[in-house]
C-alpha positions as CSV (number, residue, x, y, z in Angstrom):
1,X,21.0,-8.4,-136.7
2,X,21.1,-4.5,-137.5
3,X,23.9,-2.1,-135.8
4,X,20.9,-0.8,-133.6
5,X,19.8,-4.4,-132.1
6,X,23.3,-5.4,-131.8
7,X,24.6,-1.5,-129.8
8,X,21.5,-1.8,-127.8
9,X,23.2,-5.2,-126.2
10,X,26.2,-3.3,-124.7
11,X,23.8,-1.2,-122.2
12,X,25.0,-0.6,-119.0
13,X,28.6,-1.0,-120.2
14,X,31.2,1.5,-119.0
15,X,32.4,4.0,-120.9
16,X,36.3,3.9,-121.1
17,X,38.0,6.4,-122.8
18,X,39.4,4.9,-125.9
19,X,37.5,1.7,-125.2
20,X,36.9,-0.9,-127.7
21,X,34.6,-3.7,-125.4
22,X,37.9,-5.9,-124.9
23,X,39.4,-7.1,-122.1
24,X,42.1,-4.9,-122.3
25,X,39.8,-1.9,-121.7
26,X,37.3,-3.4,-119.0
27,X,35.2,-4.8,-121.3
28,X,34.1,-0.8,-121.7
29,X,34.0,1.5,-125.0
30,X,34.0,5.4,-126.0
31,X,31.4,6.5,-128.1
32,X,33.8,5.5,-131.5
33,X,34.6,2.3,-130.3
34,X,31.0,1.3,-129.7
35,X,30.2,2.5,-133.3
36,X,32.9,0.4,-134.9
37,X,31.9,-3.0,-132.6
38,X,28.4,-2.5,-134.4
39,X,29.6,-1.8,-137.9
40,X,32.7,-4.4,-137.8
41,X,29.7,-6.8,-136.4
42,X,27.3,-6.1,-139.0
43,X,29.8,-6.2,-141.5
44,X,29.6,-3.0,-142.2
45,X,33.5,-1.8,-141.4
46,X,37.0,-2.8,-143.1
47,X,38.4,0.5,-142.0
48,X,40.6,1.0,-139.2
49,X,40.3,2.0,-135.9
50,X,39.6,5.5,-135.3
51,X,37.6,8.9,-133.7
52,X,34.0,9.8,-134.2
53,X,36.0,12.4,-136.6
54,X,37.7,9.8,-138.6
55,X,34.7,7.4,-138.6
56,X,32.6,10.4,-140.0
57,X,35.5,11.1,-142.9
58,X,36.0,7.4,-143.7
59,X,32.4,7.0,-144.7
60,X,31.6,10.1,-146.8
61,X,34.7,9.7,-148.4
62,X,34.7,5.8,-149.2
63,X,33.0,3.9,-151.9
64,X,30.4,2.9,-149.6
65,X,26.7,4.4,-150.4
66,X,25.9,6.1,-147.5
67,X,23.3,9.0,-148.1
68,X,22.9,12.2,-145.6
69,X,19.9,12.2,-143.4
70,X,18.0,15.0,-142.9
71,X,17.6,16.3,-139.3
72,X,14.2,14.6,-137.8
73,X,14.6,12.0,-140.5
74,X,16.9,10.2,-138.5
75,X,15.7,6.1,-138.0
76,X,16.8,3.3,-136.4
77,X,20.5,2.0,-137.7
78,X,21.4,5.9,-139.0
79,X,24.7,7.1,-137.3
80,X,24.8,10.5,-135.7
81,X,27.7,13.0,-135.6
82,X,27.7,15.7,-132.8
83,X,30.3,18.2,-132.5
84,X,30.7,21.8,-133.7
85,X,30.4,20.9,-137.7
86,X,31.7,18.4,-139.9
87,X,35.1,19.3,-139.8
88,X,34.9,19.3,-135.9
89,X,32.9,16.1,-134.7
90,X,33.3,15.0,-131.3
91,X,30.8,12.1,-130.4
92,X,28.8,9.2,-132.6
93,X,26.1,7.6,-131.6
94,X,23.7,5.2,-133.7
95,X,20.1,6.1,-134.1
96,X,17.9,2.8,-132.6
97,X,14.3,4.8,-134.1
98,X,11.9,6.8,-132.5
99,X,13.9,9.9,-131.5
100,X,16.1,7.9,-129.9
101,X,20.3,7.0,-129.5
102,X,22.4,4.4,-128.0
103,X,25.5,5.8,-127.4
104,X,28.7,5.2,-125.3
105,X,28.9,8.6,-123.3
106,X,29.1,10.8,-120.0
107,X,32.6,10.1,-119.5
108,X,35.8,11.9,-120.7
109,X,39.4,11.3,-121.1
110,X,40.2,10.3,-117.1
111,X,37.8,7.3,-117.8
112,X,40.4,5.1,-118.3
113,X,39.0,2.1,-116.3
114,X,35.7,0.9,-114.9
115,X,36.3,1.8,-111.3
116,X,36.9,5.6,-112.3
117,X,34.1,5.6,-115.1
118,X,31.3,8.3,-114.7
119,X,29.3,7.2,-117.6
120,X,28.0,3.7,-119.7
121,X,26.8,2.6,-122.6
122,X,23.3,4.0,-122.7
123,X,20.1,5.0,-124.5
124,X,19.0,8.9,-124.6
125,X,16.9,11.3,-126.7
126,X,18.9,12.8,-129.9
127,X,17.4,16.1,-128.6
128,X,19.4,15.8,-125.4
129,X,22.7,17.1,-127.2
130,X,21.9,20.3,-129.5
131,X,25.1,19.5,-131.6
132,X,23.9,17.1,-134.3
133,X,25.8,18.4,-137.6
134,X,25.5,15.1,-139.6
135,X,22.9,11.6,-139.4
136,X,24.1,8.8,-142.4
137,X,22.5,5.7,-143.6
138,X,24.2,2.7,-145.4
């Protein structure tokens, strides 16, 4: 299974901040927490747990051969950094083809439970957000 088929079965999930799909969260995630589910699941992940930031800084810094993306490259199984730059990333998502993302988003920090949850685990167009600053590929 790639990260992209296994993110796209967590749709309609709620987003919790600092979610991670267990119990202990409402079986919910935030956008790093979904990430990390799909990489830890594809094998993909020995890191720890950790912020779109720290996800982003793990990978071009490990040992791992991840290579940039160019923007409108992007294909299914590429993840995608948003934020101001690369020293300033505030969402991941992972690219499932087509112009497309699955992402864990449209909440915010008083998500903390699925009652109170304004947003899910969902699918959108990369254009939607005009702050892509970095797309990878294992």
């Amino acid at each position: 299974m790639t990260i992209s088929e296994y993110a796209l079965k967590f749709i309609g999930r709620p987003y919790i901040w600092g979610g991670d799909g267990s119990g202990k969260c409402g079986g919910g995630f935030d956008c790093s927490g979904l990430v990390l589910e799909c990489l830890i699941a594809c094998g993909l992940w020995f890191g720890k747990d950790t912020t779109a930031q720290g996800v982003h800084n793990e990978i071009v810094s490990g040992v791992d051969v991840w290579s940039k993306v160019r923007r409108g490259c992007e294909k299914a199984d590429d993840l995608l950094f948003f934020g101001k730059d690369t020293k300033h990333i505030t969402h991941v998502a992972i690219c499932i083809g087509d112009g497309l993302m699955v992402e864990a988003g449209g909440g915010g920090s008083k998500c903390t439970t699925p009652t109170n949850s304004t947003g899910m685990v969902r699918v959108r167009p990369i254009a939607s957000r005009k702050d892509l600053v970095a797309a990878l590929r294992e």
